[in-house]
N, C-alpha and C positions, 0 to 999 in steps of 0.2 A: 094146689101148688102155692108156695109160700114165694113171695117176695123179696129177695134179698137188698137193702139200704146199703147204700153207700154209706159213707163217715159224713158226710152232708147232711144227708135226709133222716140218720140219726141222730142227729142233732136238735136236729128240727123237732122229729118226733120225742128227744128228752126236754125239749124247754115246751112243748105246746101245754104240758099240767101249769107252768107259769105263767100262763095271758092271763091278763088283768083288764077288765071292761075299760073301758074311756067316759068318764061320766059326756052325757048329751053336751054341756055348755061349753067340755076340753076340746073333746071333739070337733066339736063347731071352728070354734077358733084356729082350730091346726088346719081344719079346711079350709077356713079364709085364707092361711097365712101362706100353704101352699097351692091354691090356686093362684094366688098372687104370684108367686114363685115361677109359676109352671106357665103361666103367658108368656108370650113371645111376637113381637110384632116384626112383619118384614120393612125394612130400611133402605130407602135407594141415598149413596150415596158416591160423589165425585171424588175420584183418585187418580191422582197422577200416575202415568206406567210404572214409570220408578219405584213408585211408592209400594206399587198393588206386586211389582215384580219381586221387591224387599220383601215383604210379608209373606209372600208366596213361598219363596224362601227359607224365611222365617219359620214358617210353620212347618214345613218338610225336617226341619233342624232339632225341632217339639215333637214332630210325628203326629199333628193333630191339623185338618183342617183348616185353609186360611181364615175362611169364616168363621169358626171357633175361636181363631187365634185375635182377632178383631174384637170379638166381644169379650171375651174375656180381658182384655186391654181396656177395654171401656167399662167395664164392672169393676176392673179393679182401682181405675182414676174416679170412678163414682163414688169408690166406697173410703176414698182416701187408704188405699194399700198400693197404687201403682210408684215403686219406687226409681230413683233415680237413681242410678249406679255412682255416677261421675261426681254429684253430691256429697255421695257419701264417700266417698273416695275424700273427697277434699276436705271435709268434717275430719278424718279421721289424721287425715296428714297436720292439722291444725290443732289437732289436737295430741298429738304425737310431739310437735315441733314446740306448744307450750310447756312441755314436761321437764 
């Protein structure tokens, strides 16, 4: 009895003649880099109710997780991408108003 693939797994099955080895020293490095990645340390920290009841919120609004919605907040002020709305709002007004 033969198998029928989905449009997925034939997919799969047309790109598998294209894998290409990982020389040892690429490889190496792609594991450090996602090891690194893929740590995760647990964090106790102090919130006000307000604050924890906002996020709570907040994340119900994203559909994801308050906990997710936390870190992800703080990866993206880590990585200089957490933007400021109001900022740029007032950047833009000022920049409009010198035209």
């Amino acid at each position: 009895m033969k198998t029928k693939l989905d449009k997925d797994e034939q997919q799969i099955e047309k790109s598998a003649t294209a894998y290409r080895p990982i020389p040892k020293k690429d490889r190496k490095a792609i594991e450090d880099v996602l090891g690194r990645i893929r740590k995760s340390r647990n964090v106790n920290i102090r919130l006000s109710e307000s604050v924890l009841e906002q996020l709570k919120r907040r994340s119900q609004e994203e559909g994801i997780p308050y906990q997710t919605l936390i870190s992800s907040v703080l990866h993206k002020f880590v990585t200089n991408r957490l933007v400021d709305e109001a900022a740029i709002r007032k950047s833009l007004q000022l920049l409009h108003s010198n035209q």
